[in-house]
C-alpha positions as CSV (number, residue, x, y, z in Angstrom):
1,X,0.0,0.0,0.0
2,X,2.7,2.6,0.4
3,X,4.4,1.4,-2.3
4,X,1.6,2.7,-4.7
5,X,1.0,5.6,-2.1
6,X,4.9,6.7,-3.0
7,X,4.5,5.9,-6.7
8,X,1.5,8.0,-6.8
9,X,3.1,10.7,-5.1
10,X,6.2,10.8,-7.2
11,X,4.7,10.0,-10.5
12,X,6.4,6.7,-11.0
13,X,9.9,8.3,-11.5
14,X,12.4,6.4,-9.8
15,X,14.6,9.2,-9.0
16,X,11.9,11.3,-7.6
17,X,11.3,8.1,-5.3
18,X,15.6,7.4,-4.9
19,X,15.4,10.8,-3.8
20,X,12.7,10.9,-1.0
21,X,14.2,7.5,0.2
22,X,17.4,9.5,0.7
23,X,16.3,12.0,2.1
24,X,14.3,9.5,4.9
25,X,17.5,7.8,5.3
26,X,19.2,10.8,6.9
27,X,16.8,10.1,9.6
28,X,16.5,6.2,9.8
29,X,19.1,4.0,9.1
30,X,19.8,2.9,5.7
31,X,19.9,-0.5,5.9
32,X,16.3,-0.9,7.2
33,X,15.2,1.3,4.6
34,X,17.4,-0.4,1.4
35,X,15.7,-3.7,2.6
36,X,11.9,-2.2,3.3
37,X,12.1,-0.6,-0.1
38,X,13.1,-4.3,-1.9
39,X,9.9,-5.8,-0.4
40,X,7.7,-2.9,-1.4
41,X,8.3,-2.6,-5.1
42,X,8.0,-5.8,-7.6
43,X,11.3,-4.0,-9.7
44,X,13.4,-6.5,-10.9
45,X,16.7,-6.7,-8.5
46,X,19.0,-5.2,-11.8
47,X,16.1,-2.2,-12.5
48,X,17.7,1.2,-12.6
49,X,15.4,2.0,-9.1
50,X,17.8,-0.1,-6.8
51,X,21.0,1.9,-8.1
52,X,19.2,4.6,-7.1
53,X,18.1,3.5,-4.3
54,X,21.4,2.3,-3.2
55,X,23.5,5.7,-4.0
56,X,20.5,8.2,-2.7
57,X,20.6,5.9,0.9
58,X,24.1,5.8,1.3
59,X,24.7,9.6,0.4
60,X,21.9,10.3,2.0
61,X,22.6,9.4,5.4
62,X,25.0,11.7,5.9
63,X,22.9,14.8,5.2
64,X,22.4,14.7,9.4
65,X,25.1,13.1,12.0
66,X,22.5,10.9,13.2
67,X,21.7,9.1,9.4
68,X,25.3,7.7,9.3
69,X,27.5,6.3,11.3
70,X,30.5,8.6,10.5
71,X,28.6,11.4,11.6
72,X,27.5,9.8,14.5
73,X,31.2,8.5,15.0
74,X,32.3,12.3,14.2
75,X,30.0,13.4,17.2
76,X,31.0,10.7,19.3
77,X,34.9,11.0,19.1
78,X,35.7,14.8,18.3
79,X,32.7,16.4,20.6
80,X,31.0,18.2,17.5
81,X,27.5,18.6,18.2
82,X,24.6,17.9,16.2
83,X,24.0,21.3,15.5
84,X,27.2,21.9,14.4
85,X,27.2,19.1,11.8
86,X,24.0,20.3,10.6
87,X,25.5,23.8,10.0
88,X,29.0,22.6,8.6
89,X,28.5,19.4,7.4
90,X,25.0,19.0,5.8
91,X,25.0,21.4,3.6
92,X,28.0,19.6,1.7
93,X,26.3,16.4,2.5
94,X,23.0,17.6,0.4
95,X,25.4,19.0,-2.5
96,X,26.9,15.7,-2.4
97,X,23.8,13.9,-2.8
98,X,22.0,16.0,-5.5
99,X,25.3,16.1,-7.7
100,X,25.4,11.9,-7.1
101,X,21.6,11.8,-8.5
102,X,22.3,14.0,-11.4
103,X,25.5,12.0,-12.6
104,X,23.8,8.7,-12.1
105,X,21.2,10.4,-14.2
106,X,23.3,12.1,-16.8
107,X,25.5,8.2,-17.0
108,X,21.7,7.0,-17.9
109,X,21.2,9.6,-20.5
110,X,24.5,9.2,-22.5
111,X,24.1,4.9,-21.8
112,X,21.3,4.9,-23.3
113,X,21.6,7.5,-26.2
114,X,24.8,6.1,-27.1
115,X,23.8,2.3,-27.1
């Protein structure tokens, strides 16, 4: 059921969806997520959704301390607070992640144009 609800929602375009599961992932572990997102969507395992998937949940943990463990690691050793990473280190994090999407995306383009 959310599986449609998200497809709905996004239009059916997987990076739309890659994205919002990235996004989620910088609050809830990624792992979970990968493996909720596999038994919500009938895409076969090779589909261009789970590269997506895969690169917009592990760049996009990192957009807050807490959705990665180097951030959390980062806190943990060095002292930096959670607002601190949010003011220093997301923003990089979310440039990071947008500029991953787009080159998947643009590799997809010139794949596909030039096969």
């Amino acid at each position: 059921r959310y599986a449609r609800f998200m497809q709905t929602v996004t239009g059916g375009n997987a990076t739309t969806l890659a994205a919002l599961l990235g996004v989620s992932s910088a609050v809830v572990d990624n792992v979970p997520l990968v493996q909720a997102s596999i038994e919500m969507f009938d895409e076969p395992m090779d589909a261009p959704l789970w590269q997506l998937v895969a690169l917009a949940a592990g760049t996009g943990g990192s957009m807050l301390a807490v959705g990665s463990v180097a951030g959390v690691t980062l806190m943990g050793l060095e002292g930096v607070g959670f607002l601190w990473y949010t003011k220093n280190i997301s923003p990089w994090a979310l440039l990071g992640f947008a500029l991953a999407l787009g080159t998947y995306q643009l590799q997809r383009m010139v794949m596909v144009d030039g096969n």
